[in-house]
C-alpha positions in Angstrom: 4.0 -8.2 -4.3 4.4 -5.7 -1.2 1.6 -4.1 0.7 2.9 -1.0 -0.8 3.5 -1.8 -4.7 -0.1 -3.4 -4.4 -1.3 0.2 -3.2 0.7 2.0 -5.5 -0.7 -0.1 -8.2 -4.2 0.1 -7.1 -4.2 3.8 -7.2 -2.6 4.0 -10.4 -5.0 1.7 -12.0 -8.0 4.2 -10.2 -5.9 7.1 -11.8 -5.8 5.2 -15.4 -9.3 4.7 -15.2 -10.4 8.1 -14.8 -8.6 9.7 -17.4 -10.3 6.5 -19.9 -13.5 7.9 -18.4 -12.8 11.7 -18.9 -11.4 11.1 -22.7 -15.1 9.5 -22.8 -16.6 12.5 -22.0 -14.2 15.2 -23.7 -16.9 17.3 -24.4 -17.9 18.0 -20.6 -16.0 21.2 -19.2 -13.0 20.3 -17.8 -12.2 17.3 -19.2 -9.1 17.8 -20.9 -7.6 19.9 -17.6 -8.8 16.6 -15.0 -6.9 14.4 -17.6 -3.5 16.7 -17.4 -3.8 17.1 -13.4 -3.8 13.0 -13.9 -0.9 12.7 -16.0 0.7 15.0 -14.0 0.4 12.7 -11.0 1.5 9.8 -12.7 4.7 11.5 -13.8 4.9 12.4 -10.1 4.7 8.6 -9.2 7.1 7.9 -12.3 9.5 9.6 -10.5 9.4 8.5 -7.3 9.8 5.0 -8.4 12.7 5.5 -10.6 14.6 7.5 -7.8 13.3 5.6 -4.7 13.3 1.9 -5.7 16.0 0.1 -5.6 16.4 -3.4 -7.4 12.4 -3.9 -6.8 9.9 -2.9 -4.6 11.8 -5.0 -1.7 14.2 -2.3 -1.6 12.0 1.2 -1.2 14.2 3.8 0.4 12.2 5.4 3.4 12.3 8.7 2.5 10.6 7.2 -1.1 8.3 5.3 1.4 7.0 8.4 2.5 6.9 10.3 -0.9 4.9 7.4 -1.9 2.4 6.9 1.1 1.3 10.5 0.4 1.1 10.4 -3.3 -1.3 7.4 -2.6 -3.3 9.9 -0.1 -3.6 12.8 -2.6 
């Protein structure tokens, strides 16, 4: 596994678990908006993947590289 696929993974699992912990709490306000910002990100990354990996992580394209490093950041 890459240094970045293990990133990538790491902060989609953080992601994952956030929107198990706000479906927990669905009652608090907010809840339901923090889960769709989420998803929203994860479509994001969904994306980037399909378009900017190329027969495995071995193969990122840099400009995907780049798109990814952020989306890790945000």
């Amino acid at each position: 596994m890459s240094d970045l696929e293990t990133r990538v993974a790491k902060r989609r699992d953080e992601l994952i678990s956030e929107i198990v912990e706000h479906k927990k709490n669905s009652s608090r306000a907010g809840a339901a908006d923090a889960v769709d910002k989420i998803k929203v990100r994860l479509t994001e990354l969904a994306d980037i993947v399909k378009n900017g990996v190329v027969d495995g992580w071995a193969n990122v394209r840099p400009s995907a590289r780049l798109k990814l490093d952020a989306w890790i950041q945000q």
